[in-house]
C-alpha positions in Angstrom: 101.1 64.5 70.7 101.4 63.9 67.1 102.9 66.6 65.2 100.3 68.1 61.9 101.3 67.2 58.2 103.2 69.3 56.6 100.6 71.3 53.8 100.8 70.1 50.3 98.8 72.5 48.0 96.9 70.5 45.4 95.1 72.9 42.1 91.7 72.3 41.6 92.6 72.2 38.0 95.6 71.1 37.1 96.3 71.2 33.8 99.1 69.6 31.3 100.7 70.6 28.6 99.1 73.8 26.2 99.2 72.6 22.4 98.2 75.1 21.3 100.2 76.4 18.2 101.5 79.8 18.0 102.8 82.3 15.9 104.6 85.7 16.5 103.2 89.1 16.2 106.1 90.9 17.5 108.8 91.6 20.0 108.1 95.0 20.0 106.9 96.0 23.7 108.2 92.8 26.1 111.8 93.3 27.3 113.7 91.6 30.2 115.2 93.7 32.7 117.3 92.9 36.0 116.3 93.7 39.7 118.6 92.9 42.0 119.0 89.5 41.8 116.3 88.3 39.8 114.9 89.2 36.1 111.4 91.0 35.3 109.6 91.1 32.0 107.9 94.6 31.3 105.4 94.6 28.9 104.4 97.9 27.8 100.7 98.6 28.0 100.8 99.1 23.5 101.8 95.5 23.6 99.0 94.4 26.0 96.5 96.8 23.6 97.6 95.5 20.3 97.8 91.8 21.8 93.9 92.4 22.1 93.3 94.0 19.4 94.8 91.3 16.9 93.0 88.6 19.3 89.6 89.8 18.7 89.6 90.3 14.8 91.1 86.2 14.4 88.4 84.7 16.4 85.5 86.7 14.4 87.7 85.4 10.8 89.1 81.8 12.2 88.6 79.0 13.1 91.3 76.7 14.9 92.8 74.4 13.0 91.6 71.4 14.8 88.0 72.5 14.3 88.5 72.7 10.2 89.9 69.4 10.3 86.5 67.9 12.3 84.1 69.9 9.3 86.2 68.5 6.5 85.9 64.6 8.6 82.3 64.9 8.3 82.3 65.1 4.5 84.4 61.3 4.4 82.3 59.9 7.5 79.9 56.9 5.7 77.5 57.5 8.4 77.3 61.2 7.9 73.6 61.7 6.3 73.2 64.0 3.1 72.3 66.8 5.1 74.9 66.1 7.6 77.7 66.8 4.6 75.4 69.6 2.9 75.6 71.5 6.3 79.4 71.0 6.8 80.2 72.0 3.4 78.4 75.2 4.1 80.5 76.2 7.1 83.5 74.9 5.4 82.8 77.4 3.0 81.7 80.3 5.0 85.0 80.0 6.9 87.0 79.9 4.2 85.2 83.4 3.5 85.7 84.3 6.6 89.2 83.9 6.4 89.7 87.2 4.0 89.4 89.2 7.0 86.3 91.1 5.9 83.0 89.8 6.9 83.0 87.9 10.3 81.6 84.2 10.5 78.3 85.2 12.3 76.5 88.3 12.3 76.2 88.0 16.7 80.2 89.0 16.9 79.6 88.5 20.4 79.8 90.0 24.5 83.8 90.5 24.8 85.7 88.1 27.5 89.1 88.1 28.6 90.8 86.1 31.0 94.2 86.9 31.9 96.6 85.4 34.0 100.0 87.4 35.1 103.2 85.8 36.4 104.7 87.6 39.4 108.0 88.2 37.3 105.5 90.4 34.9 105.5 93.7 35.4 102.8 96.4 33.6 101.8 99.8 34.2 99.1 98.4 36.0 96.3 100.0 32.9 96.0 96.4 31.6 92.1 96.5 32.1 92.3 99.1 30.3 94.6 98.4 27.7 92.4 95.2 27.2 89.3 96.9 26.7 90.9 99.8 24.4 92.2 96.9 22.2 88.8 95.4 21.7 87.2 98.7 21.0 89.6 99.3 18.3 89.6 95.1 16.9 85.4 96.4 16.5 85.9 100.1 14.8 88.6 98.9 12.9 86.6 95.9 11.5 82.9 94.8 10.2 81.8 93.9 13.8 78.4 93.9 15.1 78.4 96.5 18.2 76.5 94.3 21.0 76.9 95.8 23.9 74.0 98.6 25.2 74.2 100.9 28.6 71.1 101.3 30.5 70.0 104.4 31.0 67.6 103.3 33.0 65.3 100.5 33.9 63.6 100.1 30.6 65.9 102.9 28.8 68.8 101.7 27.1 71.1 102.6 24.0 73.6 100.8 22.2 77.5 101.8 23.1 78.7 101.9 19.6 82.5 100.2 20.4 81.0 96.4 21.5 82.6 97.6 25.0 82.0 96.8 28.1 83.8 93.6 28.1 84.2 91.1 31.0 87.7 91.3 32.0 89.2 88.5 34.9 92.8 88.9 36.0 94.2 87.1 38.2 98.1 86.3 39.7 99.5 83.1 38.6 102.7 81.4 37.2 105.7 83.0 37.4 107.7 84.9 34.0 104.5 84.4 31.4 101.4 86.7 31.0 98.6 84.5 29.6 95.5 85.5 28.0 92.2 83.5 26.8 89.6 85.8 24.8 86.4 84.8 24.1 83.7 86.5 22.1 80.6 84.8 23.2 77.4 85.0 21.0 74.2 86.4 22.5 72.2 83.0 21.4 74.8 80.3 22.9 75.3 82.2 25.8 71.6 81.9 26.7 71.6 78.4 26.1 73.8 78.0 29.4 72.2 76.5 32.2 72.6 75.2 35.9 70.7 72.6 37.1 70.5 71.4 41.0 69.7 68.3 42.1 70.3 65.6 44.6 73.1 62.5 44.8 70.4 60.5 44.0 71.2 61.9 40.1 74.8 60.6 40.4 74.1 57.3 39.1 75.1 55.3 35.6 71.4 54.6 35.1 69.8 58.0 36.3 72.7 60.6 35.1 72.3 59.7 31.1 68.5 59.9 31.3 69.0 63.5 32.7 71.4 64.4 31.0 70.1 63.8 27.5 66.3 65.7 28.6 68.5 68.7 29.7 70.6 68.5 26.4 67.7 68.1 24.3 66.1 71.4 25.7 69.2 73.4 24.3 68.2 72.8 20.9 69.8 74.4 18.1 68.8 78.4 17.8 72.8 79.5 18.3 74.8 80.3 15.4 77.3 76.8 14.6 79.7 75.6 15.1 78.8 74.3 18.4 80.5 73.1 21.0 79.0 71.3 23.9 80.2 71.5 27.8 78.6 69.7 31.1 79.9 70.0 34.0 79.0 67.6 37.6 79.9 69.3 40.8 81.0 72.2 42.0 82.0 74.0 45.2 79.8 76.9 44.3 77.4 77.4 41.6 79.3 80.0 40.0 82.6 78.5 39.9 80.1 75.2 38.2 79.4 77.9 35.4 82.8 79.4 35.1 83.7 76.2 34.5 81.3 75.2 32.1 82.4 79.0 29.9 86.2 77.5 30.0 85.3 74.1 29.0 83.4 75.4 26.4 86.9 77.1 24.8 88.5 74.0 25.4 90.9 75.5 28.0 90.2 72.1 30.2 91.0 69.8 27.9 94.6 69.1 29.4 92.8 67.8 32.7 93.5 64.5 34.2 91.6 61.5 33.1 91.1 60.4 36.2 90.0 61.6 40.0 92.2 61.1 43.2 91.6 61.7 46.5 93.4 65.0 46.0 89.9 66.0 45.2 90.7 67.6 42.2 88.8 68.1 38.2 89.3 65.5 35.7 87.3 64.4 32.5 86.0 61.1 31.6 86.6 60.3 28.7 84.5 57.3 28.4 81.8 59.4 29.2 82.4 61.9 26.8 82.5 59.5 23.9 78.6 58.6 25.6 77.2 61.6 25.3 78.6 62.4 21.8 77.1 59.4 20.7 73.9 60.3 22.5 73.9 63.9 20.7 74.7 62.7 17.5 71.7 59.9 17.4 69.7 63.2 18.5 68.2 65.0 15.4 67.2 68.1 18.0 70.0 68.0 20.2 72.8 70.9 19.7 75.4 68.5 18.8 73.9 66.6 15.9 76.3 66.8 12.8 73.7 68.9 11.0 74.5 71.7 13.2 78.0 70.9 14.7 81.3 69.2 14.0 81.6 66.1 16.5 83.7 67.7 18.6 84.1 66.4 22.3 85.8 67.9 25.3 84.6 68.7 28.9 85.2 68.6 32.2 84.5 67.3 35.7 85.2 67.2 39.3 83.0 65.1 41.9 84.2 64.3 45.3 86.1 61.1 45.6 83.0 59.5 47.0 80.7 60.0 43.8 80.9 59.1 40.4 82.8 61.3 38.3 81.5 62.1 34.7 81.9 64.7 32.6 81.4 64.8 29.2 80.0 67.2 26.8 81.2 68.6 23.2 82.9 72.2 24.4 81.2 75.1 25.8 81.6 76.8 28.8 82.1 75.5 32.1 85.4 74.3 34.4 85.2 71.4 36.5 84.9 71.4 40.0 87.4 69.5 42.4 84.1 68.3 44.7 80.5 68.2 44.9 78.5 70.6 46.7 77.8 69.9 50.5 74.6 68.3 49.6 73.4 68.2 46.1 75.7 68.0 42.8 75.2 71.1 40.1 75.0 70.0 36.6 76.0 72.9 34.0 75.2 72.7 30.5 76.2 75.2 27.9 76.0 75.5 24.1 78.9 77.7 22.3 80.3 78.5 18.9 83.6 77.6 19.5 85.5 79.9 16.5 85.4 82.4 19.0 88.3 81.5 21.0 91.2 82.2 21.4 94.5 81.7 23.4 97.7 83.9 23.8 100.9 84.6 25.8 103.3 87.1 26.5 106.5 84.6 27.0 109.7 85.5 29.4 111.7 86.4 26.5 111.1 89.0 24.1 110.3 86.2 22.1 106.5 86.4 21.8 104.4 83.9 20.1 100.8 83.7 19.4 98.5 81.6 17.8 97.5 81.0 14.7 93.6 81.2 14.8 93.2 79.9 18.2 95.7 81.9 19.7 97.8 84.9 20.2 101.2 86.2 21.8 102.8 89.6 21.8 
């Protein structure tokens, strides 16, 4: 009798290297200590709280780098219409007053998310829910930030809670001496433009996918606040990991993803098929990604069983791929986002802490 294979683990989403630039707000906080044989980081709950804090008021005044750079390329495109450039002069502008730090770039300063993700050499207090969520309150009573949060009091009774608080807060366990962080504040208006649609294989094919794809795209249409970013995501092991996936796409968190599947059944992008359904959008006066209303930006994800076609494509939003289909019938998610509110940072092993400038931050 044949002995079993050894178990190789395999990430549903493996991801390559983070660009992402940073800069550093201070050491003050994160310190390296010795336990027997092997070295923690502590990171003070302050560090964790002001972290959040600094996160929050950048992506209501910044916008990443990256994205500027896309706004200013639609000014010297030759097939950018008048209205196309009049439009992306505007947000050009509004971001550069922005940038003073005063008045936010949208009115809608959006539902808090944080996603965290601690090392097992990280050690806290164990109050980092709270420390997040003290850090936003403060980024919103410090700042000119719209409070959009309300508690029910009851089923038709409800009252606004004055700090922008509750916020959704994920942590999980992963890595090993780094305590990563992705904040989010996600407009009222693209966050209802985020949808999941089910339907059978039959959908999964060259001909049949781009037809739906572009009805379903259409039907967004363009009531958020720009800039917009697109996301679609094709399978899924569960519909809520389909729209998880479709929120991180949407930040641009999946865009290090393979370009490619494997029978390792894991989330890729096509890129091909990205660059499809850009052009698709962008010959689409109505659809969200048109340049009137969006800088042509493109990233997405995907993940379809080996067996079907993979395709992904989309111009950010929120969403993460899924490594296979559903049993039965593939989950399409489509989201609409304004991507400025974004926003990356670490706390590194060291007490040398970076963070990023406008699209990210580090203790």
């Amino acid at each position: 009798m044949s002995a079993e294979p050894a178990y190789v683990h395999r990430e549903l989403f493996p991801l390559g290297p983070d660009p992402t630039p940073y800069r550093k707000l201070t050491a003050d906080g994160v310190r390296v200590e010795r336990l027997g044989a092997r070295e923690i980081v502590v990171v003070e709950r302050e560090a964790i709280r002001r972290l959040t804090e600094e996160a929050m008021v950048d992506i209501n005044h910044l916008l990443r780098p990256g994205h500027l750079r896309q706004l200013a390329a639609i000014l010297d495109d030759p097939e950018a219409t008048g209205n196309d450039k009049f439009v992306a002069y505007d947000l050009l502008k509004n971001a550069n007053i922005a940038a003073g730090g005063v008045l936010p770039m949208c009115q809608d300063t959006g539902t808090a998310i944080v996603m965290g993700k601690k090392g097992r050499a990280i050690v806290t207090d164990g109050t980092d829910e709270g420390a997040i969520a003290e850090g936003i309150r403060d980024a919103y009573l410090k700042k000119n930030l719209r409070y959009s949060q309300v508690a029910p009091l009851s089923m038709f009774e409800e009252v606004n809670t004055r700090s922008n608080l509750p916020a959704q807060i994920e942590i999980y366990a992963e890595g090993e001496d780094a305590y990563k962080f992705l904040f989010v504040a996600k407009g009222g208006g693209s966050a209802n433009k985020t949808f999941l649609y089910q339907a059978t294989p039959a959908v999964l094919t060259k001909a049949r996918l781009m037809p739906f794809l572009k009805e379903k795209i259409l039907t967004l249409g363009t009531a958020a606040c720009p800039p917009y970013h697109l996301a679609i995501v094709i399978g899924g092991l569960t519909a809520e990991q389909t729209l998880k996936t479709v929120k991180l796409a949407s930040t641009r968190y999946l865009d290090a993803l393979p370009t490619e599947g494997s029978e390792a059944a894991h989330a890729f992008r096509d890129l091909a098929m990205e660059a499809e359904v850009h052009g698709m959008t962008r010959r689409s006066a109505s659809a969200p990604s048109s340049a009137a209303s969006i800088s042509a930006t493109t990233s997405a994800s995907s993940g379809c069983r080996a067996t079907a076609p993979r395709c992904r494509s989309g111009s950010a939003s929120r969403a993460r791929p899924t490594a296979r289909r559903w049993a039965r019938s593939p989950a399409t998610a489509c989201s609409s986002k304004s991507s400025r509110r974004t926003r990356r940072a670490t706390c590194p092993r060291s007490t040398r802490a970076r963070s990023a400038a406008r699209s990210c931050a580090s203790i």
